[in-house]
N, C-alpha and C positions, 0 to 999 in steps of 0.2 A: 422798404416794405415794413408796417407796424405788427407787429406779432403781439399773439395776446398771452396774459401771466402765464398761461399752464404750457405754451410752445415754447415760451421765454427757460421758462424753469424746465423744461426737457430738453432743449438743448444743453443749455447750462448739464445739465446730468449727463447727458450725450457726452460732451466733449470731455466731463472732469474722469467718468467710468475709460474712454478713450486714449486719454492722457493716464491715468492708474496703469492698464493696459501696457502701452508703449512702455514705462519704466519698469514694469517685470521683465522686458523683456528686453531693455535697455541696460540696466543695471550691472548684471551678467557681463556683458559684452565691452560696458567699462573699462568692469575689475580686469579681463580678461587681458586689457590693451595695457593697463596700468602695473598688473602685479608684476611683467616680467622684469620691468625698470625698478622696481622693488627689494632694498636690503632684505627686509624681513618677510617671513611667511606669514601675512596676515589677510584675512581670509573679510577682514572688510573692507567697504569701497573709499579710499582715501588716496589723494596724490603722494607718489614714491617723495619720503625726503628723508636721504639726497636723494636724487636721482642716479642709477649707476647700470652698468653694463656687466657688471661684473658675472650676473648671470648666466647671461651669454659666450660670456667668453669660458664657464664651466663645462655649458651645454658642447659649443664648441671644441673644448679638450678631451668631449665624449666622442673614440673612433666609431662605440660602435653606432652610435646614435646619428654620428652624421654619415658613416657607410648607408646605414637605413635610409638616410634622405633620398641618398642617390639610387639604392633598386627601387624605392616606390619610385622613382622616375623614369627605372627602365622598366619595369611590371606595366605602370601607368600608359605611355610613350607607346612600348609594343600590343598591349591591348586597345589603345582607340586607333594605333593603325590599322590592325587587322581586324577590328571592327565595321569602323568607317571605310574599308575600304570592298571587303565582304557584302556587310549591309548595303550599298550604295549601286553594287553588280546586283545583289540580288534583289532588291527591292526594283530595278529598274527593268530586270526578265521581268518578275512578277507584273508589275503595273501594262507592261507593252505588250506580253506575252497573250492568249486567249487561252489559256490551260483552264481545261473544268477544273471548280472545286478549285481555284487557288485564292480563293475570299477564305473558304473553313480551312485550308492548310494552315495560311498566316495566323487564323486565329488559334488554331491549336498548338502550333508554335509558340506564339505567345504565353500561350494558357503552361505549356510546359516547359517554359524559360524559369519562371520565378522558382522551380524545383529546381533547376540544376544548381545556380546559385547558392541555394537554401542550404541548411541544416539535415535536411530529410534527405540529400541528396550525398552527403559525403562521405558515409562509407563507400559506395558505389564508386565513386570518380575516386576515392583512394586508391580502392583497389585498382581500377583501370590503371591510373597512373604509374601508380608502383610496377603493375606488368608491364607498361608501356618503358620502361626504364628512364624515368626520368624526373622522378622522386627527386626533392632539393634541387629544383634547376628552374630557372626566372621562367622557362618555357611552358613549364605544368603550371603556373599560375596564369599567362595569358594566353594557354588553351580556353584554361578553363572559363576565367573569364568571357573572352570572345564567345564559350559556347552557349552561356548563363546569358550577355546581352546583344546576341547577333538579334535573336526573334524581334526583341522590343525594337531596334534601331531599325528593322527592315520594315515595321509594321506602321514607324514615325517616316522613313523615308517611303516607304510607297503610296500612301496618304498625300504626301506632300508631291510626288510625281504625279499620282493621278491628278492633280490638279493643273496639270499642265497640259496644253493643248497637245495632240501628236502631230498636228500639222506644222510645227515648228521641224520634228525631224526630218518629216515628208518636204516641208519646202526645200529643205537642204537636200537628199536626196535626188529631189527633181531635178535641182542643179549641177548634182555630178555627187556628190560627196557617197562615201562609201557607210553601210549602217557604222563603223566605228567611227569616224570622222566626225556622223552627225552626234552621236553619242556625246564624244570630247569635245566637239568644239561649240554645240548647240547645247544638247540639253544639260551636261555637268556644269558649263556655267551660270546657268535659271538656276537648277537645283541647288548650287554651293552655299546656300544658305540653311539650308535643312541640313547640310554634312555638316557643315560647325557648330547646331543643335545640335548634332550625334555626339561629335567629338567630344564640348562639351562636358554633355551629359557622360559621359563614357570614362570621359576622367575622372570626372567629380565619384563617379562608383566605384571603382578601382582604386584611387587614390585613397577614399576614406577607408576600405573594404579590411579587416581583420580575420574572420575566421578561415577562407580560403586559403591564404597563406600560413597562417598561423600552424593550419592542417597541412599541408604540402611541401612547408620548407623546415630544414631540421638545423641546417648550418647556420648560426650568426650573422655569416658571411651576408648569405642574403636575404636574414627577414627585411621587410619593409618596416618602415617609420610608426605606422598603424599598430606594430606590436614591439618593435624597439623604445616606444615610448613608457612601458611598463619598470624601465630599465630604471626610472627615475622615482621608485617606490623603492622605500625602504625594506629590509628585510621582512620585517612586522607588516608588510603592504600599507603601513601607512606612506600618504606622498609627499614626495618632496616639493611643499607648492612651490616655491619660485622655480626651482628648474623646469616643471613642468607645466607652468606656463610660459613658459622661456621654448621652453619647445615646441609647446602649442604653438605660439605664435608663429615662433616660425614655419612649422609643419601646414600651418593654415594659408601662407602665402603665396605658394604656386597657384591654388587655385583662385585666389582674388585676383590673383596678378593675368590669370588666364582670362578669366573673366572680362577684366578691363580691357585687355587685348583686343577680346572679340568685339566687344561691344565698341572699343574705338575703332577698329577695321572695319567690322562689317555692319555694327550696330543693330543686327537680327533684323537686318531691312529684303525686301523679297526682291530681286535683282537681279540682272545678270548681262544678256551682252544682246538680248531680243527686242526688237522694237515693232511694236504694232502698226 
């Protein structure tokens, strides 16, 4: 196809403005991969030489930093369970259910999830907590959490319910199957596609998640990764770049690794065990 000068020269701009673009935002993500292989703390983009590990192996002989790994991963772990699993019963009453007014429940749910979560909200959940006696314990964090994104995950799983025929449970039904039968054996497998959206998303929030905990856990023992990585600034809060991207790094890999998981399992494909 012959394009004329002024299309010719705006794509040309197109693509070099596009390509600027990408390396803002490529650049970053470089350094990020490069510096932790990195003797020195240097804060531009150039290959490690030598190359060394020696980093790692500091970050490593940090208990508390790698204790931290491990509760973000029970923090993490027990709130997309009792999310996902929460969200998935109830979004599934919700959608099959005929209750008036459960369209404006979910949305005021919603509307007042993003508070719990927030800022605006934690004196309030402190105090509960602290009365609830359970101040400094992995449990006050994935209450809390659960309570902050049950509404949104109910509100992405029933969306995604509704969109499933009911004649799927009814056929089951006709044939014997009891309502929880058809539940498990029918429709959780259609839906299992939108739970590992939740899940997911569920980790990816918890996992990054700081101020929650930060407010709620007082021992060592069990902050999370999200504020154990502070550990790796000097007294002066200046940081220690190689350690702390040495941590990054790592800290960043659960969830890429999660990711790829998904996407090789299930690949976010709409599926399950119904055939029309």
């Amino acid at each position: 196809m012959n394009l004329t000068l002024p299309a010719f020269v705006g794509r040309i701009a197109f693509s070099a403005l596009a390509a600027l673009i990408g390396a803002v935002f490529a650049l970053p993500l470089l350094w990020f991969l490069f510096a932790p292989f990195n003797a020195q703390a240097e804060m531009g983009l150039a290959l490690p030489d030598p190359w060394t590990l020696s980093n790692f192996v500091t970050v490593f002989g940090n208990s508390y930093a790698v204790q931290a790994l491990w509760n973000s991963f029970i923090q993490a772990t027990g709130g997309v369970i009792l999310v996902g699993a929460a969200a998935t019963l109830a979004a599934y009453a919700l959608s099959r259910s005929s209750v008036p007014g459960k369209g404006a429940v979910t949305y005021i749910l919603l509307l007042f999830s993003s508070v719990v979560s927030g800022s605006a909200a934690m004196v309030p959940i402190f105090l509960i907590i602290s009365a609830a006696g359970i101040m400094d314990t992995h449990i006050a964090v994935i209450l809390t959490f659960a309570g902050g994104l049950l509404p949104t995950a109910m509100f992405i799983l029933r969306d995604f319910i509704d969109s499933i025929p009911k004649s799927y449970e009814e056929s089951a039904m006709v044939a014997g199957a009891s309502p929880v039968q058809a539940f498990f054996d029918v429709a959780l497998p259609v839906i299992r596609p939108g739970i590992v959206v939740v899940v997911v998303w569920a980790f990816v929030n918890i996992w990054g998640s700081f101020l929650i905990p930060f407010i709620l856990l007082r021992s060592s023992d069990n902050m999370p990764a999200s504020v154990a990585i502070y550990s790796f600034y000097s007294e002066a809060g200046t940081p220690i770049v190689t350690l702390l991207a040495a941590y990054s790094l790592i800290y960043s890999l659960p969830v890429v690794a999660l990711y790829l998981f998904v996407s090789w399992k299930f690949g976010f494909r709409f599926f399950g065990g119904i055939k029309a």
